[in-house]
Backbone and ligand atoms as CSV (ligand in chain L), in Angstrom:
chain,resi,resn,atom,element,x,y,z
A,1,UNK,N,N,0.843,-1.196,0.000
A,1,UNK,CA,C,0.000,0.000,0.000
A,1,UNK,C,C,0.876,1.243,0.000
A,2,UNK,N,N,0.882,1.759,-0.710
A,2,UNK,CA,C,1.490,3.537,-0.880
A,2,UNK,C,C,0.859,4.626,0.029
A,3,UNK,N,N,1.722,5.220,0.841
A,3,UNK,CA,C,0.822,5.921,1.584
A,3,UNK,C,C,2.035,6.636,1.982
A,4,UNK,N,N,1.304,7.841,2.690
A,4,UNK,CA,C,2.606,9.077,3.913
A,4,UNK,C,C,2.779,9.025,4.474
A,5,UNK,N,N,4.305,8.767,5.056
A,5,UNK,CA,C,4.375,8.001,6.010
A,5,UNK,C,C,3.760,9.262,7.629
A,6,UNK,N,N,3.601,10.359,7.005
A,6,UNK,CA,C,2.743,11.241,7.993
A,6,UNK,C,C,1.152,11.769,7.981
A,7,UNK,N,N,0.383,10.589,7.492
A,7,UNK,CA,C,-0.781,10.752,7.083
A,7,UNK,C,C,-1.434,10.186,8.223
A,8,UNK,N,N,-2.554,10.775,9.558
A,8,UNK,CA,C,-2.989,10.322,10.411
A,8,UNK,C,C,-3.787,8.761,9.454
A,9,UNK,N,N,-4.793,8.975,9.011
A,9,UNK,CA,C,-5.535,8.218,8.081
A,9,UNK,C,C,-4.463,7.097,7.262
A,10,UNK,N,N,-3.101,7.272,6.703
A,10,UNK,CA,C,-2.050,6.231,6.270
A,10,UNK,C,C,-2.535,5.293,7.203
A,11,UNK,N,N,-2.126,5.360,8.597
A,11,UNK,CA,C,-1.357,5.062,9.828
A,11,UNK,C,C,-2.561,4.414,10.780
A,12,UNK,N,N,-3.954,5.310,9.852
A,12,UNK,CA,C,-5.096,4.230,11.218
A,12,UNK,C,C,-5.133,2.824,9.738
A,13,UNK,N,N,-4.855,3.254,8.285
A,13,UNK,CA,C,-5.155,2.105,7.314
A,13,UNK,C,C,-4.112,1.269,8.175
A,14,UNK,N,N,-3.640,1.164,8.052
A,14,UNK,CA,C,-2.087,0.002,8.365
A,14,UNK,C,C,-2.173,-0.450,9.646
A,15,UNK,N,N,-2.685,-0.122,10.596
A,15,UNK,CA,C,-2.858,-0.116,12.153
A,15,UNK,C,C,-1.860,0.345,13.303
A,16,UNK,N,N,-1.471,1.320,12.981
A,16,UNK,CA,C,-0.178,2.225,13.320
A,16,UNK,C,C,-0.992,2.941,14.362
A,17,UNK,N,N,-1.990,3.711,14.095
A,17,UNK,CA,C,-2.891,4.312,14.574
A,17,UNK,C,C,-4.293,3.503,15.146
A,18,UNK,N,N,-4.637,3.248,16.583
A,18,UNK,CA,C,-6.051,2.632,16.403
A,18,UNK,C,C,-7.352,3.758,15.938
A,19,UNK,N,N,-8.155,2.643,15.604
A,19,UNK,CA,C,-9.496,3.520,15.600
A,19,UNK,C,C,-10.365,2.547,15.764
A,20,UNK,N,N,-11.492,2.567,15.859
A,20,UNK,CA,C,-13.029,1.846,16.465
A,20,UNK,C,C,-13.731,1.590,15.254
A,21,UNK,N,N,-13.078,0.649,14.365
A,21,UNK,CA,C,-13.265,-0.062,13.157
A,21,UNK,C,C,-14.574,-0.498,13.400
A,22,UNK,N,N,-15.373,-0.203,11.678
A,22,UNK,CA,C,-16.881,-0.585,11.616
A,22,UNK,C,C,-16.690,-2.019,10.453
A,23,UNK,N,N,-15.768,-1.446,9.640
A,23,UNK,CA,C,-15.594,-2.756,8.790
A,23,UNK,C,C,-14.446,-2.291,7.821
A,24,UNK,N,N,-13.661,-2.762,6.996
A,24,UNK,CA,C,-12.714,-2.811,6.291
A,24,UNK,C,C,-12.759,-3.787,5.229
A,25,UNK,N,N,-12.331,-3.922,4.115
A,25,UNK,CA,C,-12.015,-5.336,3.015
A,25,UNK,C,C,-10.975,-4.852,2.880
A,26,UNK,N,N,-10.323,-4.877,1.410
A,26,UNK,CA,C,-8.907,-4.994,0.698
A,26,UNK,C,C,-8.823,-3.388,0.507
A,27,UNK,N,N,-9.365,-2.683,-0.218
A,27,UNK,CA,C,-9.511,-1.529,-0.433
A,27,UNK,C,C,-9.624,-0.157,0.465
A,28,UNK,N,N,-10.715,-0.566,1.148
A,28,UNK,CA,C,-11.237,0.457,1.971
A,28,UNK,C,C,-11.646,0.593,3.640
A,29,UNK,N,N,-11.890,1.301,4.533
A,29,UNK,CA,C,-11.788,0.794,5.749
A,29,UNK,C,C,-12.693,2.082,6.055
A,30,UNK,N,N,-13.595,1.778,7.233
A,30,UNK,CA,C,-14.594,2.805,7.959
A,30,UNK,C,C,-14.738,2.203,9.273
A,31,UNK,N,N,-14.543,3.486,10.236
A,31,UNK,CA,C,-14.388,3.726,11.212
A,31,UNK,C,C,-14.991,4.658,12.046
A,32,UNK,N,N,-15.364,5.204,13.017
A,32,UNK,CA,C,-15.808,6.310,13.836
A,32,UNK,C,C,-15.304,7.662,14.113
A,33,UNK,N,N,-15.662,8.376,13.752
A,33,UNK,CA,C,-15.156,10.096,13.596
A,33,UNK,C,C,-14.689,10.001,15.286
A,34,UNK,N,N,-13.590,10.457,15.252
A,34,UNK,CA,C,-12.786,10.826,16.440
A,34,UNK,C,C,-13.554,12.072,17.448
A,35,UNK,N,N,-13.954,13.236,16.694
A,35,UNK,CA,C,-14.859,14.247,16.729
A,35,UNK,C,C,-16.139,14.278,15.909
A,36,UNK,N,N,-16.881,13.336,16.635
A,36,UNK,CA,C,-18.295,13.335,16.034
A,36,UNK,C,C,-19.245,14.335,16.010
A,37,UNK,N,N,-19.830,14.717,14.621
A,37,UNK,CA,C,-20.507,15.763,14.517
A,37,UNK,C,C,-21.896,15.620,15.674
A,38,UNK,N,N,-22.193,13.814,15.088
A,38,UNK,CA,C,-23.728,13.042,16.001
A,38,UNK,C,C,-22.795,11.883,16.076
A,39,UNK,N,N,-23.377,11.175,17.223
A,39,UNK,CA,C,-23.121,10.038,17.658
A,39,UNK,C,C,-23.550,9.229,16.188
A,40,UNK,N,N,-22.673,8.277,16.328
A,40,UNK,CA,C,-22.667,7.568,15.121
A,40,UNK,C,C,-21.509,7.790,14.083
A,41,UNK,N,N,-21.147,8.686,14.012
A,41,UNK,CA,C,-20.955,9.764,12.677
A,41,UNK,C,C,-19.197,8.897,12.122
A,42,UNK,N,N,-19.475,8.371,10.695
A,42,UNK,CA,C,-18.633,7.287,10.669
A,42,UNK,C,C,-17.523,8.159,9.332
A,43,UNK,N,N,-16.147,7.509,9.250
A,43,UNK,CA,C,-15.718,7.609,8.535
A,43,UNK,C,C,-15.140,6.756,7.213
A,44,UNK,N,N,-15.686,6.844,5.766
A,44,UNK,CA,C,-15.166,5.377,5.552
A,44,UNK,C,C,-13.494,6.411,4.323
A,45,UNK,N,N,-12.868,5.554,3.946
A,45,UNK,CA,C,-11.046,6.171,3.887
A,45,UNK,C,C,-11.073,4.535,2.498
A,46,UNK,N,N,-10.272,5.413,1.989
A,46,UNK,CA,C,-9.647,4.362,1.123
A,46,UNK,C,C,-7.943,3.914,1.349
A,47,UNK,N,N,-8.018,2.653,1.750
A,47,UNK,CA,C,-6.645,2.242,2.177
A,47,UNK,C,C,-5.633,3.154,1.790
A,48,UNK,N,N,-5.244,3.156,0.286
A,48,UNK,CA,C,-3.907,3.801,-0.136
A,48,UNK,C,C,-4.323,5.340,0.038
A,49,UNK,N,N,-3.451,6.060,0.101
A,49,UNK,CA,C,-3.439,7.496,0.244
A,49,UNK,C,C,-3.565,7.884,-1.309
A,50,UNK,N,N,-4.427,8.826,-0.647
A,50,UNK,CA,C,-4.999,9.719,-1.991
A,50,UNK,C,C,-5.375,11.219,-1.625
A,51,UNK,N,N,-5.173,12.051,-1.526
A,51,UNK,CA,C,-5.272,13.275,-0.884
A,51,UNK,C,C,-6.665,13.731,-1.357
A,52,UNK,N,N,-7.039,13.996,-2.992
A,52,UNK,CA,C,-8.243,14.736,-3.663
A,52,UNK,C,C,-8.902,13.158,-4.070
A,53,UNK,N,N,-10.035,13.371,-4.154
A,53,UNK,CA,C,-11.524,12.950,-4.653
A,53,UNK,C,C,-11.422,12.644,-5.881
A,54,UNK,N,N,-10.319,13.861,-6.402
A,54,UNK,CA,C,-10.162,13.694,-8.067
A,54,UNK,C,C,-9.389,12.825,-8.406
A,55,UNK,N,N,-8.456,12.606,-7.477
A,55,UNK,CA,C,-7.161,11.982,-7.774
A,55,UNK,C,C,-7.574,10.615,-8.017
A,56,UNK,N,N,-9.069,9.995,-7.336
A,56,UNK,CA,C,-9.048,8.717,-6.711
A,56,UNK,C,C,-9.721,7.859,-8.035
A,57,UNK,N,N,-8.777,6.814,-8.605
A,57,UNK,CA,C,-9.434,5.951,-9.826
A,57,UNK,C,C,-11.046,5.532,-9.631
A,58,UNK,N,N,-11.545,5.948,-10.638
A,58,UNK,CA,C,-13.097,5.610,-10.768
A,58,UNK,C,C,-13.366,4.558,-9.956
A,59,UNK,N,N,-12.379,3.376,-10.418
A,59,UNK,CA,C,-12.671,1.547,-10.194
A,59,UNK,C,C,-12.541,1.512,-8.583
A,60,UNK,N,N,-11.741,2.204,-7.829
A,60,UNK,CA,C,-11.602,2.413,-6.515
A,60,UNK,C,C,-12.830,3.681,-5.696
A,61,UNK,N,N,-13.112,4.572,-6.177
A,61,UNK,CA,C,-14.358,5.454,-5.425
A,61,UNK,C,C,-15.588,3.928,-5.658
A,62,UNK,N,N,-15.685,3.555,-6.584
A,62,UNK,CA,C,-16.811,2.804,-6.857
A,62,UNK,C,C,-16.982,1.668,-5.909
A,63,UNK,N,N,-15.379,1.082,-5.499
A,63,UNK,CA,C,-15.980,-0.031,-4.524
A,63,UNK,C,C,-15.916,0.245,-3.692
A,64,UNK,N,N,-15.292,1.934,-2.952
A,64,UNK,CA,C,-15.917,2.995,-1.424
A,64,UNK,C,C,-17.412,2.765,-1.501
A,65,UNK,N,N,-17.557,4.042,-2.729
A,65,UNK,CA,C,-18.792,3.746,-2.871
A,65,UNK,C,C,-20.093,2.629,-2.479
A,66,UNK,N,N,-19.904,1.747,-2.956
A,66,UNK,CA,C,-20.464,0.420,-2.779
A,66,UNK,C,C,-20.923,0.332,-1.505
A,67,UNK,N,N,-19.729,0.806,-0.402
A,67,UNK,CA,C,-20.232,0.046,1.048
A,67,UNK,C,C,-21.199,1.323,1.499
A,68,UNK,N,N,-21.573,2.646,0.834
A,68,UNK,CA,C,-22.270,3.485,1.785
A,68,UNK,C,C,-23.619,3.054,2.072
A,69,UNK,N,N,-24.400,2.550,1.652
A,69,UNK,CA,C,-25.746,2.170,1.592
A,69,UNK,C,C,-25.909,1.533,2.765
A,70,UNK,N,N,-25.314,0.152,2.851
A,70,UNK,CA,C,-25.134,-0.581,3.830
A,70,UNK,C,C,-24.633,0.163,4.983
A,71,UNK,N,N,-23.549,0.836,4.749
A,71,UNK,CA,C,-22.869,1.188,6.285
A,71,UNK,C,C,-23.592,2.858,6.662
A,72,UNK,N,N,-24.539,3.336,6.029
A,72,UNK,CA,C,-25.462,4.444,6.313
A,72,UNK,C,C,-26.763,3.449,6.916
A,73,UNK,N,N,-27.156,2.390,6.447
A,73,UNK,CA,C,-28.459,2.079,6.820
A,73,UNK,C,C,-27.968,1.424,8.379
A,74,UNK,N,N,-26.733,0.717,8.571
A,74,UNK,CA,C,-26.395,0.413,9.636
A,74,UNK,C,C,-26.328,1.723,10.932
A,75,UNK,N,N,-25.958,2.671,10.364
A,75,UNK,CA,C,-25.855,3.817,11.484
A,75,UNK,C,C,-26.890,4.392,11.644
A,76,UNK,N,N,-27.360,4.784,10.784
A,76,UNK,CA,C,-29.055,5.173,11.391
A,76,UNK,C,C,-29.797,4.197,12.521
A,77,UNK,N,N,-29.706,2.710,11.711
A,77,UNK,CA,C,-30.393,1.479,12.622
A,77,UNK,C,C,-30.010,1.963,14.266
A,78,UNK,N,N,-28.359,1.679,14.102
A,78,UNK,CA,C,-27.600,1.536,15.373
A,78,UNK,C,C,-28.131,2.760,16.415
A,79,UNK,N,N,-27.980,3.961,15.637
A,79,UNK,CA,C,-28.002,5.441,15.968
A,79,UNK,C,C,-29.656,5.803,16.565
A,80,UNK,N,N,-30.794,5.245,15.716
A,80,UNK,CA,C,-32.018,5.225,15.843
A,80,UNK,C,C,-32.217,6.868,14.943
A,81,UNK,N,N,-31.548,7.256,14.549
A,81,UNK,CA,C,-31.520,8.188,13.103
A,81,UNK,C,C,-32.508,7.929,12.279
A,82,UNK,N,N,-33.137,8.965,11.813
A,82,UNK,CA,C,-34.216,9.284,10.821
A,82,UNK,C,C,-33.573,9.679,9.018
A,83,UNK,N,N,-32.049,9.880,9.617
A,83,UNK,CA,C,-32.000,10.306,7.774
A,83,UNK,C,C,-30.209,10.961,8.087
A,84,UNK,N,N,-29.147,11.001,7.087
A,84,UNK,CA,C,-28.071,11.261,7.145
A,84,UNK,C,C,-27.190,12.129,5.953
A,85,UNK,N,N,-26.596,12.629,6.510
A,85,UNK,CA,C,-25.632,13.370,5.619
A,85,UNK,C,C,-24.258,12.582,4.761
A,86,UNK,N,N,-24.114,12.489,4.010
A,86,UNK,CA,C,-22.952,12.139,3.162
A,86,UNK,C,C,-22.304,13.460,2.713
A,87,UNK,N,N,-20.941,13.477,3.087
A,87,UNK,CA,C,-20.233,14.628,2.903
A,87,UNK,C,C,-18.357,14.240,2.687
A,88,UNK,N,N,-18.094,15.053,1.871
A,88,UNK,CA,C,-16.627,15.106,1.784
A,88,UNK,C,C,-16.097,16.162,1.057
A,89,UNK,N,N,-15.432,16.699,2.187
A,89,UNK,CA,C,-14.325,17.707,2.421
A,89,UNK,C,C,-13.353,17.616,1.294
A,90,UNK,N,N,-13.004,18.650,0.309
A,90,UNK,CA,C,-12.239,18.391,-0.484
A,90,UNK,C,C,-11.114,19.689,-0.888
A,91,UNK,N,N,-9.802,19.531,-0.290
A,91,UNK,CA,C,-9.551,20.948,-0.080
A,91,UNK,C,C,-9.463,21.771,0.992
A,92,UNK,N,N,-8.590,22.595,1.481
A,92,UNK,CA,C,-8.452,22.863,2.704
A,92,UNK,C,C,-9.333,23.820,2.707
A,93,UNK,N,N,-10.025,24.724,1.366
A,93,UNK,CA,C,-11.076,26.021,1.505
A,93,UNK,C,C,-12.491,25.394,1.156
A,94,UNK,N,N,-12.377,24.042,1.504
A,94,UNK,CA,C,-13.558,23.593,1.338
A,94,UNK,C,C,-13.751,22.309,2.669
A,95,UNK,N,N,-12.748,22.768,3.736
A,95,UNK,CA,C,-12.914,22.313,4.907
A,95,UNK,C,C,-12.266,20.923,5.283
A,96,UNK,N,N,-11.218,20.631,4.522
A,96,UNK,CA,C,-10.740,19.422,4.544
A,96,UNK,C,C,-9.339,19.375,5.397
A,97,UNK,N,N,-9.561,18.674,6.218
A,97,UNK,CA,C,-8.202,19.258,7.320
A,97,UNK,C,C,-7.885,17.622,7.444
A,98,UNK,N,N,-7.726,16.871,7.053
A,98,UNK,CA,C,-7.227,15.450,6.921
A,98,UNK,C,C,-6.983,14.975,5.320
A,99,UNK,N,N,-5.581,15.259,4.963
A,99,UNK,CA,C,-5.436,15.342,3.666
A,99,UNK,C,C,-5.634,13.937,3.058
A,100,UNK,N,N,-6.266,13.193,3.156
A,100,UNK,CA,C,-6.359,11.309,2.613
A,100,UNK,C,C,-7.866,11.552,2.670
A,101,UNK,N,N,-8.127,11.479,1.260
A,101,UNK,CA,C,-9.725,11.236,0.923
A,101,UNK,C,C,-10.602,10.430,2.044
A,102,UNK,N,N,-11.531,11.143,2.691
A,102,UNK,CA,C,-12.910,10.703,3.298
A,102,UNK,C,C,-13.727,10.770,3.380
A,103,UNK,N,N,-15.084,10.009,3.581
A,103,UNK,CA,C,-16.351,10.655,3.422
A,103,UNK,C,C,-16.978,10.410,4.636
A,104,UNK,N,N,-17.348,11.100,4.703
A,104,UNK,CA,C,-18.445,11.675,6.540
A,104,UNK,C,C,-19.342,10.920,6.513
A,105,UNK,N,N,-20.182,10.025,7.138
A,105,UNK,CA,C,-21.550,9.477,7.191
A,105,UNK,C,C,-21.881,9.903,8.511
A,106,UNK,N,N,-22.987,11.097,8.651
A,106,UNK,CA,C,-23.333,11.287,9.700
A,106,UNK,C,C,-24.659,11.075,9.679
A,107,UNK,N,N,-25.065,10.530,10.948
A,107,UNK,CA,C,-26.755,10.269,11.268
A,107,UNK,C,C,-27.326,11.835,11.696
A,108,UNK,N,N,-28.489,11.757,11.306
A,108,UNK,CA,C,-29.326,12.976,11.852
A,108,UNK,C,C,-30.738,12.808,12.649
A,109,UNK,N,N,-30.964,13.768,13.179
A,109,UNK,CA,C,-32.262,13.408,14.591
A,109,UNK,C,C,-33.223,14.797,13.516
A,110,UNK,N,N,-34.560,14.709,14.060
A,110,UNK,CA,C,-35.261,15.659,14.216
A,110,UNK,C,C,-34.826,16.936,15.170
A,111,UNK,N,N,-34.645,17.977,14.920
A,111,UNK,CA,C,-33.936,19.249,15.616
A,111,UNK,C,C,-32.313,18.915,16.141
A,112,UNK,N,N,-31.789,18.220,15.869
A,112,UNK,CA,C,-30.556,18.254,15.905
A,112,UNK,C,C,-29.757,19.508,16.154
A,113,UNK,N,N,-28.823,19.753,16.501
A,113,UNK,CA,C,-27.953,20.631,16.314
A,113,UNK,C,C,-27.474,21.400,15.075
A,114,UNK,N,N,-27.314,20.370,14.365
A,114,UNK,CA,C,-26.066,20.601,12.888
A,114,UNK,C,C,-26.544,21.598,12.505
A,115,UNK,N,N,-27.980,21.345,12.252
A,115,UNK,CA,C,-28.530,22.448,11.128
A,115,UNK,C,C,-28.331,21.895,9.707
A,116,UNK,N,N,-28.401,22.847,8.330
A,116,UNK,CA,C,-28.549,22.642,7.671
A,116,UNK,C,C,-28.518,24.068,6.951
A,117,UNK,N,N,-27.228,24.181,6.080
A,117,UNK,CA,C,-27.426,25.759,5.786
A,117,UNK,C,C,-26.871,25.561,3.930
A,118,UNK,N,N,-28.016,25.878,3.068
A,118,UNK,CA,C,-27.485,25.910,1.628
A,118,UNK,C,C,-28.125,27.303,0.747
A,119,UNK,N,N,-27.349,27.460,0.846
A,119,UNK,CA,C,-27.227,29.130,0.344
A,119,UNK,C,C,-27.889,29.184,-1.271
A,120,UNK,N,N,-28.963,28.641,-1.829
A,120,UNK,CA,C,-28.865,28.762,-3.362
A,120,UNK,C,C,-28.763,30.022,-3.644
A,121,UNK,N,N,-27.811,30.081,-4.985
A,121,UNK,CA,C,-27.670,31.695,-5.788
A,121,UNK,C,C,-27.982,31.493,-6.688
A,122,UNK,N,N,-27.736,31.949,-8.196
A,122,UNK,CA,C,-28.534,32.271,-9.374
A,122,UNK,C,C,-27.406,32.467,-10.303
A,123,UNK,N,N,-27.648,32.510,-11.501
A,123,UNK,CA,C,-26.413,32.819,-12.695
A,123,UNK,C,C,-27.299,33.840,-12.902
A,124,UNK,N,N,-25.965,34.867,-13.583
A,124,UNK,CA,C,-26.480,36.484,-14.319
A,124,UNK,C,C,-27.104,35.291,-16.351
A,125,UNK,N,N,-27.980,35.916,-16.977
A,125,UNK,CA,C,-27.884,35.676,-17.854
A,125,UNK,C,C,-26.719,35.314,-18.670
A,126,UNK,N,N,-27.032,33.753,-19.491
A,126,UNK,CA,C,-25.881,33.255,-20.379
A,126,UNK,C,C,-25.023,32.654,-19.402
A,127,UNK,N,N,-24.492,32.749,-18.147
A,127,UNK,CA,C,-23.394,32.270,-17.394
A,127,UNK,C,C,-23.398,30.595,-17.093
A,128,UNK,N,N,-24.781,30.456,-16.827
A,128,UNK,CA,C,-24.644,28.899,-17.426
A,128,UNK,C,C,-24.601,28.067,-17.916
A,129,UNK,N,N,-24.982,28.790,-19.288
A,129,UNK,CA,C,-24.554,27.849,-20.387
A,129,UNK,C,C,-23.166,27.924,-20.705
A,130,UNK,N,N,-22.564,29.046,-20.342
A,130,UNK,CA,C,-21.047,29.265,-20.656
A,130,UNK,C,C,-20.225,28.658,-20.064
A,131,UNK,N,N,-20.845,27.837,-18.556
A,131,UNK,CA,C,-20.052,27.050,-17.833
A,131,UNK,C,C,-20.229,25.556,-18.182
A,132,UNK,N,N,-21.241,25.251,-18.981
A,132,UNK,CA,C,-21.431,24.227,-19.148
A,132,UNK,C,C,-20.666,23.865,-20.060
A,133,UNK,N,N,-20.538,24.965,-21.019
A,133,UNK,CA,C,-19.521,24.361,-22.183
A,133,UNK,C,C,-18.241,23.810,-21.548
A,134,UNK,N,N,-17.702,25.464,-20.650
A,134,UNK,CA,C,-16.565,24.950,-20.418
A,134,UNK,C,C,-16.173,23.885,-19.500
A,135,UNK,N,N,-17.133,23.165,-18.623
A,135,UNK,CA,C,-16.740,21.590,-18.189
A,135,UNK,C,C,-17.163,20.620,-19.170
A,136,UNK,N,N,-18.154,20.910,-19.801
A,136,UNK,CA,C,-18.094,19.739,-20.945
A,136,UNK,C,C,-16.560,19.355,-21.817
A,137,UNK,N,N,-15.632,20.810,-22.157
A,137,UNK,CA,C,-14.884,21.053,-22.918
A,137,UNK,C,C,-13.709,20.217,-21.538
A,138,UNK,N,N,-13.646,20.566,-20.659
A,138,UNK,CA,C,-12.813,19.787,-19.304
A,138,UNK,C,C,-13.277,18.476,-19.390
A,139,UNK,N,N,-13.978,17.757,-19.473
A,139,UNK,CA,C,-14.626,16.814,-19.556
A,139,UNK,C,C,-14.016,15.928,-20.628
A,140,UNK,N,N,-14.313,16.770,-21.758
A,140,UNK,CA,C,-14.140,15.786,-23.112
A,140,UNK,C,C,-12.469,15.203,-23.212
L,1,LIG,P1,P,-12.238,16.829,7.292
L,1,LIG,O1,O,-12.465,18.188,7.906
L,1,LIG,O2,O,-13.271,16.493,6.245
L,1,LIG,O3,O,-10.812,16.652,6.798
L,1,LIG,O4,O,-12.493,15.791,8.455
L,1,LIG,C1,C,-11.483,15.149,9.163
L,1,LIG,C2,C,-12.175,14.307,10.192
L,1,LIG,O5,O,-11.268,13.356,10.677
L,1,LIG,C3,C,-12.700,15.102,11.403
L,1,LIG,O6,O,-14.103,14.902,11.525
L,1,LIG,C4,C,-11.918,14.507,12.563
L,1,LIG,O7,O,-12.672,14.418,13.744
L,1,LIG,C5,C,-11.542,13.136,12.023
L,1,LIG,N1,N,-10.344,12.546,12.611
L,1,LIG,C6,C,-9.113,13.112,12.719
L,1,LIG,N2,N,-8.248,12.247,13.306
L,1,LIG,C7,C,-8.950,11.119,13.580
L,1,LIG,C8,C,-8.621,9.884,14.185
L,1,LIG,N3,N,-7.385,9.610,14.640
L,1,LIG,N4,N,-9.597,8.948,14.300
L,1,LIG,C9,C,-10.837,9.200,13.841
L,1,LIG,N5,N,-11.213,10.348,13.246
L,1,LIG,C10,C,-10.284,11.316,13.121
């Protein structure tokens, strides 16, 4: 496995670091947020180090991917949660302070704390089609 050798997340993959393991295979490993947003609130990490989201091969997000269903319906069960957040931090101006790709599974209650804050804005005329080109054109 390729990894830093100063990556908290390297170091809980390898078992250098403990953590309060929910399940793991070959690939990927999820565990319990150290600083839980809600009780429950899980982390799942892809073994090898990967810093961006972008970086991470399709064939590998896909079999992360794979386990959220299951390991979201398990934390709600466990949690007695009504409904959950899937989130990942990507970027330090987009709140990512553990540089090895992760995704948040947090359970949520009725009036909870967290909240819930999404700001929708608007394009000036033409601006979205102009962006569309240009990720289509990133894209292609
Ligand atoms: P992010 O802001 O998306 O990078 O989130 C990093 C998350 O990692 C935070 O929610 C931390 O509480 C969590 N975290 C940091 N160190 C550990 C650790 N040793 N074990 C479990 N969770 C951790």
């Amino acid at each position: 496995m390729s990894g830093s050798t100063e990556c908290v997340f390297c170091k809980i993959a390898t078992g250098e670091i403990p953590c309060l393991k929910l399940f793991e295979d070959e690939d990927c490993l999820a565990f319990l947020d150290i600083g839980p947003l809600a009780e429950g609130h899980a982390l799942l990490i892809p073994k090898r180090h990967y810093q961006s989201l972008a970086d991470l091969p399709g064939a590998q997000l896909g079999r992360m991917a794979a386990h959220l269903p299951r390991l979201a319906a398990a934390i709600v069960q466990a949690t007695e949660a009504e409904g959950f957040n899937v989130l990942q931090n990507d970027g330090q101006v987009a709140g990512q302070v553990v540089p090895h790709v992760h995704i948040h599974v947090v359970p949520r209650r009725p009036g909870d704390s967290l909240g819930y804050r999404w700001n929708a804005g608007s394009y000036p005329a033409g601006r979205a089609e102009e962006l569309c080109t240009e990720i289509r054109r990133a894209l292609a």
